[in-house]
Structures are given as structure tokens and as C-alpha cells.
FIKOLKE-9263 format. One record per residue (C-alpha): z, x, y; residue in one letter. Coordinates in pm, whole numbers, padded with zeros to 5 digits, always signed. Example, Ala and Ser with C-alpha at 12.3 -4.5 7.8 and 13.67 -1.06 7.14 Angstrom:
FIKOLKE-9263
up=+00780 | east=+01230 | north=-00450 | vopa=A
up=+00714 | east=+01367 | north=-00106 | vopa=S
This chain:
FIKOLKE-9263
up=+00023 | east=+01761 | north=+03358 | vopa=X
up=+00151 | east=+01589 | north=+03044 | vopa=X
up=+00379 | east=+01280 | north=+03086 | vopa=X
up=+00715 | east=+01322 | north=+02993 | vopa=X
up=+00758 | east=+00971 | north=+02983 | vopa=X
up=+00583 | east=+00667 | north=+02889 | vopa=X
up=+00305 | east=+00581 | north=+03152 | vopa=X
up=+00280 | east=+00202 | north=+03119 | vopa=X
up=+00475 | east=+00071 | north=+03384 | vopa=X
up=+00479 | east=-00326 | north=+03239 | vopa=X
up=+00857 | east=-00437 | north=+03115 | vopa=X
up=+00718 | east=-00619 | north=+02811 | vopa=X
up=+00530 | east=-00344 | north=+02662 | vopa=X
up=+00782 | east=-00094 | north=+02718 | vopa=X
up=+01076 | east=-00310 | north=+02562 | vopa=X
up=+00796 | east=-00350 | north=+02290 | vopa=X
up=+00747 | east=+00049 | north=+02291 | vopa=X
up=+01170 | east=+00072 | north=+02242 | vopa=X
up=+01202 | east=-00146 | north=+01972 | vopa=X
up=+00913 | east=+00009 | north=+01765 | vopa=X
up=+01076 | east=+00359 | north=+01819 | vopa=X
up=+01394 | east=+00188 | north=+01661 | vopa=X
up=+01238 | east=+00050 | north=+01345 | vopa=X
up=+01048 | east=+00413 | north=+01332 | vopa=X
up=+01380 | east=+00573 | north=+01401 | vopa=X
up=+01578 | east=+00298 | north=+01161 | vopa=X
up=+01296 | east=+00401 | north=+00876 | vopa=X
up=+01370 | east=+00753 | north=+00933 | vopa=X
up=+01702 | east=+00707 | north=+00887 | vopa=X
up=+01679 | east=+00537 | north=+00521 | vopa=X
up=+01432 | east=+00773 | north=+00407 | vopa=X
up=+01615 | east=+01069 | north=+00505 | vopa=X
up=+01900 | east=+00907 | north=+00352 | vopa=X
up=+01703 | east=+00932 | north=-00007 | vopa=X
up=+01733 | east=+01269 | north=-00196 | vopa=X
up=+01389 | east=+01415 | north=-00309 | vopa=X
up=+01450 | east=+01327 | north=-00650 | vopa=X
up=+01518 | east=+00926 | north=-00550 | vopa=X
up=+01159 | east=+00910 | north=-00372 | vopa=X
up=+01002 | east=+00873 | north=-00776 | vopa=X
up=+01247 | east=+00578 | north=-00734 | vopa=X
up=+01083 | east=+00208 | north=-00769 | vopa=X
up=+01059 | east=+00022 | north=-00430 | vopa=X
up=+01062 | east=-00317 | north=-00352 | vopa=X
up=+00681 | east=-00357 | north=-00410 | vopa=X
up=+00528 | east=-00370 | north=-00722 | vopa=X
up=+00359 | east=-00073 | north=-00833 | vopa=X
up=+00478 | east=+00144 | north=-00564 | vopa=X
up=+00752 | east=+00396 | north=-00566 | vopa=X
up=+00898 | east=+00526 | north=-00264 | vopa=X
up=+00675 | east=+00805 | north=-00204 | vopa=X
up=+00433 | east=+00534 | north=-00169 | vopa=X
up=+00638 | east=+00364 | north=+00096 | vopa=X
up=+00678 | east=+00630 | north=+00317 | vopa=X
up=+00308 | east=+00765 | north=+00273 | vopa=X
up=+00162 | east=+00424 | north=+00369 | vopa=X
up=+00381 | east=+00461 | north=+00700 | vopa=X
up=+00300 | east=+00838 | north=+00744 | vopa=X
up=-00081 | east=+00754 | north=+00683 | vopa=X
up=-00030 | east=+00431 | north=+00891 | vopa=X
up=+00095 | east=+00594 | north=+01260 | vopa=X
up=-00188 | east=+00823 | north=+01208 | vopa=X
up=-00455 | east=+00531 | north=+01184 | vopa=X
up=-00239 | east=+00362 | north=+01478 | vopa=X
up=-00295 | east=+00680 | north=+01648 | vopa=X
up=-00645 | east=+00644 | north=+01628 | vopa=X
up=-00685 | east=+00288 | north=+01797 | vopa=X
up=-00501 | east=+00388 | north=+02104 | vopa=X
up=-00761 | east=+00734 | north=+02097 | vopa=X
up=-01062 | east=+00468 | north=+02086 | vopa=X
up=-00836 | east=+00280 | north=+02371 | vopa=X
up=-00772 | east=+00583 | north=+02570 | vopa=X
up=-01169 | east=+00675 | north=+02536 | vopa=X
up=-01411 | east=+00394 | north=+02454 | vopa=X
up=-01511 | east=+00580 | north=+02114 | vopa=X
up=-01450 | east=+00387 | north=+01808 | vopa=X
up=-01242 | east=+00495 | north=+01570 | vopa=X
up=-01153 | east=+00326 | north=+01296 | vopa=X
up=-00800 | east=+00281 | north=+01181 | vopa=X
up=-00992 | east=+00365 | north=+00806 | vopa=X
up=-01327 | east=+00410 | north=+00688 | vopa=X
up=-01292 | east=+00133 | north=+00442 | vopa=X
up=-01019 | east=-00012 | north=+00203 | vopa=X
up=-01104 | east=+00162 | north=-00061 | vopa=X
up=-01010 | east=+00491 | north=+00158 | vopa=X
up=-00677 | east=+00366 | north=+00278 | vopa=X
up=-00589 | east=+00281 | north=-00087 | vopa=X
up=-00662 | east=+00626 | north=-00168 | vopa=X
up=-00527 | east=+00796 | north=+00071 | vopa=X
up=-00184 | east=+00633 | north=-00010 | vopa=X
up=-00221 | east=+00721 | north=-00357 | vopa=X
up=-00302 | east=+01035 | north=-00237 | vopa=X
up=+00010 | east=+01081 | north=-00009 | vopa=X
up=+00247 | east=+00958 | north=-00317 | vopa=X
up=+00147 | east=+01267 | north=-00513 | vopa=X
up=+00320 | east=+01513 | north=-00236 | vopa=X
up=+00602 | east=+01703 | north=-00271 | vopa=X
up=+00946 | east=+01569 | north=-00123 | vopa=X
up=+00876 | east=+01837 | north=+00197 | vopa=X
up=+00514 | east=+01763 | north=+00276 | vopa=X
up=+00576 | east=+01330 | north=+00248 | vopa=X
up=+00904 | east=+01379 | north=+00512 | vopa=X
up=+00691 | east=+01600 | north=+00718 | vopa=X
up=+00382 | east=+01339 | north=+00683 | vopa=X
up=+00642 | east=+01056 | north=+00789 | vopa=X
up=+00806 | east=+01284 | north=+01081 | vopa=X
up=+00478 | east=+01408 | north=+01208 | vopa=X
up=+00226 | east=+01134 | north=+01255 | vopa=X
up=+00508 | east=+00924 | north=+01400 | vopa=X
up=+00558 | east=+01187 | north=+01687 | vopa=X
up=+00182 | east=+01150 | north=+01696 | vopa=X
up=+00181 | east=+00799 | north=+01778 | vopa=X
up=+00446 | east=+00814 | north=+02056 | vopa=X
up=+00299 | east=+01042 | north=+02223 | vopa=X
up=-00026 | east=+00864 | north=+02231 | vopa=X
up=+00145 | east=+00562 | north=+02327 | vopa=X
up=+00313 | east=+00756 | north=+02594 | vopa=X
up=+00024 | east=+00897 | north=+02725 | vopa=X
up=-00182 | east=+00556 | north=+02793 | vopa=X
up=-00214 | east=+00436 | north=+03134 | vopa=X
up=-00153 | east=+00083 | north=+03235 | vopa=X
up=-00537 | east=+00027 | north=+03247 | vopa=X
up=-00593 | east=+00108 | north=+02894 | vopa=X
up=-00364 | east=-00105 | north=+02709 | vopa=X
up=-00592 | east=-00368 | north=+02737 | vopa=X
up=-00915 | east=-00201 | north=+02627 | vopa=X
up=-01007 | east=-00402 | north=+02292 | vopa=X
up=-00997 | east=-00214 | north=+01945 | vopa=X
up=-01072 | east=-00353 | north=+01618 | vopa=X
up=-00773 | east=-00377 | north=+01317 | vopa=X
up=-00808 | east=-00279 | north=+00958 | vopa=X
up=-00848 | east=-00627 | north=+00852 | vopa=X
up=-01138 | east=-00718 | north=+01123 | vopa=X
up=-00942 | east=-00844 | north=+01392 | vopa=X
up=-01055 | east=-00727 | north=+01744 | vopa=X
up=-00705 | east=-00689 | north=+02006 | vopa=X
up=-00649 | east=-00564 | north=+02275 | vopa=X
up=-00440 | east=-00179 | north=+02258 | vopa=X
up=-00107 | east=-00321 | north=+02307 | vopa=X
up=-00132 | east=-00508 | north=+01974 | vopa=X
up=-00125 | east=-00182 | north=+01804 | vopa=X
up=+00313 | east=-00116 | north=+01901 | vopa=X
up=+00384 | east=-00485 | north=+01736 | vopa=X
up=+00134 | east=-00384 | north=+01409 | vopa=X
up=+00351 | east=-00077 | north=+01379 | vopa=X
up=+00700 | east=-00234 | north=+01455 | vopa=X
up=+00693 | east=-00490 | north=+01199 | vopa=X
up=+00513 | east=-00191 | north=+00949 | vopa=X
up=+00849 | east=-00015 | north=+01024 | vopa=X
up=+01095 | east=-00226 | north=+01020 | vopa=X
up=+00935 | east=-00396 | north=+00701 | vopa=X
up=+00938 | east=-00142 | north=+00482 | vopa=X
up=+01237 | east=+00025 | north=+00576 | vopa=X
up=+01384 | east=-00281 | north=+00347 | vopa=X
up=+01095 | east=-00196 | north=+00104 | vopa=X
up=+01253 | east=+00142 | north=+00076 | vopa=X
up=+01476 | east=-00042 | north=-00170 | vopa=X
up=+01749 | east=+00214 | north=-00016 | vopa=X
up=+02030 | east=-00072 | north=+00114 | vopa=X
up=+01840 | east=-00174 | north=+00382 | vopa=X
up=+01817 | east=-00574 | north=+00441 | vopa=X
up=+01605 | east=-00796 | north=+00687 | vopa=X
up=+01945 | east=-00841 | north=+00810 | vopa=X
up=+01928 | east=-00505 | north=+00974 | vopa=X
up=+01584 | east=-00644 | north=+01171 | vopa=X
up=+01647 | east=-00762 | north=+01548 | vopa=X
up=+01618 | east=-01136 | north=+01566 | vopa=X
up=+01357 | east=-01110 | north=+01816 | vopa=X
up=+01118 | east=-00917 | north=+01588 | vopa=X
up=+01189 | east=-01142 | north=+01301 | vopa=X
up=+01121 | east=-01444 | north=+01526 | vopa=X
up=+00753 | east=-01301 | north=+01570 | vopa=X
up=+00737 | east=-01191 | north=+01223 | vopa=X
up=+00802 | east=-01577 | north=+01105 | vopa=X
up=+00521 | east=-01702 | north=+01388 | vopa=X
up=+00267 | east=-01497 | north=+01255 | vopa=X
up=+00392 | east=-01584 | north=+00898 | vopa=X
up=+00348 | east=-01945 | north=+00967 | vopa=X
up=+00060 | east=-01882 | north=+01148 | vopa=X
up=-00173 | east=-01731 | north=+00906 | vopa=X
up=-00005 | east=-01939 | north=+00629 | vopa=X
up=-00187 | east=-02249 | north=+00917 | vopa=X
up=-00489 | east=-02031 | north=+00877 | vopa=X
up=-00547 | east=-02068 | north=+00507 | vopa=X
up=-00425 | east=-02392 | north=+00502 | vopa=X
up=-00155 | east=-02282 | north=+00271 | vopa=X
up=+00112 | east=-02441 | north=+00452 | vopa=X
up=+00004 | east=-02769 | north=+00340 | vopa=X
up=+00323 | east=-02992 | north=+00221 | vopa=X
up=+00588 | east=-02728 | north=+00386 | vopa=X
up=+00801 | east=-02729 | north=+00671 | vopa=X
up=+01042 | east=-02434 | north=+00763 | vopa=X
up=+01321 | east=-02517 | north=+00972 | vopa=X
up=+01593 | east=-02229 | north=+01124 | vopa=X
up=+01924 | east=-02349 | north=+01071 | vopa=X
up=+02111 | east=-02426 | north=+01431 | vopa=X
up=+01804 | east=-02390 | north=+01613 | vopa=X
up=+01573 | east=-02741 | north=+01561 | vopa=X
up=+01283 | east=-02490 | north=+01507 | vopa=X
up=+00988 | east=-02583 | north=+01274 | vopa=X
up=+00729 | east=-02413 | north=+01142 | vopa=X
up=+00459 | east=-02599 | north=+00955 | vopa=X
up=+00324 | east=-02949 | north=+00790 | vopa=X
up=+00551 | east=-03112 | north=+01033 | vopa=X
up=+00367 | east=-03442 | north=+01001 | vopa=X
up=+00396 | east=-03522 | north=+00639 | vopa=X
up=+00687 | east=-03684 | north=+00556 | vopa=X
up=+00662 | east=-03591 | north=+00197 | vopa=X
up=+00665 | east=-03193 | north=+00321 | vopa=X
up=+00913 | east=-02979 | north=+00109 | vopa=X
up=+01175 | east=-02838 | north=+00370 | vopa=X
up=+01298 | east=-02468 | north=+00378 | vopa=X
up=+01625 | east=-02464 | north=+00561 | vopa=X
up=+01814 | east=-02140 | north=+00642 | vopa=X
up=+01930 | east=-01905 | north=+00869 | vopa=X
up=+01684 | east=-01674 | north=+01053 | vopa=X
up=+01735 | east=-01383 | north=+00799 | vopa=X
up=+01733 | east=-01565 | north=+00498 | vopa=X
up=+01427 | east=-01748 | north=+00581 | vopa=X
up=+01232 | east=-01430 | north=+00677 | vopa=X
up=+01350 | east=-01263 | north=+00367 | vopa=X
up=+01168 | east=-01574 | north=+00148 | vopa=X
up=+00891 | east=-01581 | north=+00441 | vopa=X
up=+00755 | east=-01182 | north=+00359 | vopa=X
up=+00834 | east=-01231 | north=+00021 | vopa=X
up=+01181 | east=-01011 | north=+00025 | vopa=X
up=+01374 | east=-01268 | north=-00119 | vopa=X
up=+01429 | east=-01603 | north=-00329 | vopa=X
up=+01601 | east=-01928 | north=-00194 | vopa=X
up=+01761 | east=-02148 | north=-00461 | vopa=X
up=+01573 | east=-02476 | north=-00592 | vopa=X
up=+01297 | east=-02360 | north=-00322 | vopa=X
up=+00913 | east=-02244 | north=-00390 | vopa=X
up=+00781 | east=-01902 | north=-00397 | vopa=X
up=+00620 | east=-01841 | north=-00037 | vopa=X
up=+00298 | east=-01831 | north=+00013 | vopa=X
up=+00115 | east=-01518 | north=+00047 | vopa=X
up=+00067 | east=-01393 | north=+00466 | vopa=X
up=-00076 | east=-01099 | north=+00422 | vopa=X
């Protein structure tokens, strides 16, 4: 019998599960908003238009989708078969008309909930490998897609701000900011701090480090490269 709700049964992962059916829901929502003729609109990322925006998430739930298949059965499957495929594939989606990208957009994300729903308890942890190498376990996948979501419903270039983000998601986004910028070592001579908070991020041992200071949104916006903070550097690249 098919589950009519979600099958995991741990609080974290379901709250997790909500809050990516938000952003996918809050995405919707600005897309929708766009008439057919707006999608040739620019977006917030150079070189891509809207259309491209909303087939990168289309084509993006469907490669999700296919991580929690290789989770659900042990056979891999790839979120792509290389770069140069994903690439095209976006490119690919951009050139659809209006109809066929909201349907892409509506569809797959169905898709993905209901293999989400579908996975038992014992699967989420089953390891699957990410587009860029990494090897996580299944339950990595709903965070990969809620800040894809929530991202790029700002990309959309449509009125929506990182303002609109829940502070908890923007929290993790600025960890794994910081964290890859620790990575590459590009964090070298920067500290971020979060206004009212005492939280750091960064070269917090060099007392020549040039400190970011802001609110939560405002630094997030500068952190993903959204945004510009007066007399403060460009951010380094996280992704």
C-alpha cells in the first residue's frame, strides 16, 4: 500500500522534510508569480535568465530523486552523468516553452516528495554520492534541495530577498559557507561576526583579520554572493 504520509518517523528529518517543502512551495510561489513573457527576464546570475532558474530546479529534484532511488535500492544512480550533461541539460530546459518549464518545475518536485515520503527510517542513512564527489548519507539530499530552493527563489530576481529565508536555514547556509571558504583556505584574514549574537565565523586568530559585521540576513546576502556591504570585500567564492 502506498504511504500517504511521510515514513521516517525521526523529528529532525521530518522538520527538515517541512521546511524544504516550504522553500519548494515559497519558489513556486515566485515563479508562478512571473508571466510567461517575464521568464526571458535576466536573473540574478550572470548569464542566466529565468527560464534557466527554474530549469536548474526542475532538472535538480529530478537528480535528487535519483539519490534517494539509489538509497531506497543500493543501485547507483547518479545525480548526472557528468557536468558537462547537467550544463546541458539546463540549457536545454531554458529553451522550453512557458507551459512545459512550469510543468518541469511542478512535476519533478512532486517527484521528489514522494520519494522522500516513501523512504523508510532504515534507508535514510544508506550512503549516496553528490554531484560534486561528496559521499552522504540519504538525508543530506532534503538540506541540498532546501537551500537549492530557497536560494534561487531570490535568484528569480522576482522581489524575493534572503530576508524571506528562515533564520535557521540561513544559519546552516553561513556554516557551510564558512566552512568550505576553511576548506580552500580562502578565509584567510576574515572574520564574520552576526550582529547581537557574539558568533564568528573564520580567521578568528589574526588580529589583523578584516571583520564583516551585520545582521544574519545581510551577512548571508554578501556570504552567497546576493549582495554588497559598504567599505567591505567581495566574498569569496563557496560554491
Amino acid at each position: 500500500m502506498v504511504a500517504r504520509h511521510d515514513l521516517t518517523t525521526d523529528p529532525g528529518l521530518q522538520e527538515a522534510l517541512l521546511q524544504a517543502r516550504r522553500g519548494t512551495a515559497f519558489f513556486a510561489r515566485k515563479l508562478n508569480e512571473l508571466s510567461d513573457e517575464q521568464l526571458d527576464g535576466d536573473s540574478l546570475l550572470p548569464g542566466w535568465s529565468r527560464r534557466h532558474i527554474a530549469a536548474h530546479i526542475g532538472y535538480n529534484a529530478r537528480a535528487i530523486a535519483r539519490l534517494i532511488e539509489w538509497a531506497a535500492t543500493g543501485v547507483e544512480t547518479p545525480m548526472y552523468s557528468s557536468p558537462t550533461a547537467r550544463n546541458q541539460e539546463i540549457d536545454f530546459g531554458a529553451t522550453l516553452s512557458p507551459i512545459a518549464l512550469r510543468n518541469l518545475t511542478d512535476h519533478t518536485a512532486v517527484h521528489l516528495s514522494v520519494e522522500w515520503r516513501d523512504l523508510p527510517d532504515n534507508k535514510w542513512s544508506n550512503q549516496v554520492k553528490t554531484a560534486q564527489g561528496r559521499t552522504v548519507p540519504a538525508s543530506e539530499t532534503v538540506w541540498m534541495r532546501t537551500r537549492e530552493v530557497w536560494l534561487h527563489a531570490v535568484d528569480l530576481n522576482n522581489g524575493a530577498t534572503v530576508s524571506d529565508i528562515p533564520a535557521p536555514i540561513l544559519q546552516r547556509l553561513l556554516t557551510d559557507i564558512t566552512g568550505a571558504w576553511k576548506t580552500r583556505g580562502t578565509d584567510t584574514g576574515l572574520i564574520i561576526e552576526i550582529e547581537g549574537t557574539g558568533t564568528r565565523y573564520g580567521d578568528t586568530t589574526n588580529p589583523d583579520a578584516v571583520i564583516v559585521t551585520g545582521p544574519l540576513t545581510t551577512i548571508t546576502a554578501w556570504a552567497t554572493g546576493r549582495d554588497t556591504i559598504t567599505n567591505t570585500p567581495t566574498a569569496p567564492t563557496w560554491i
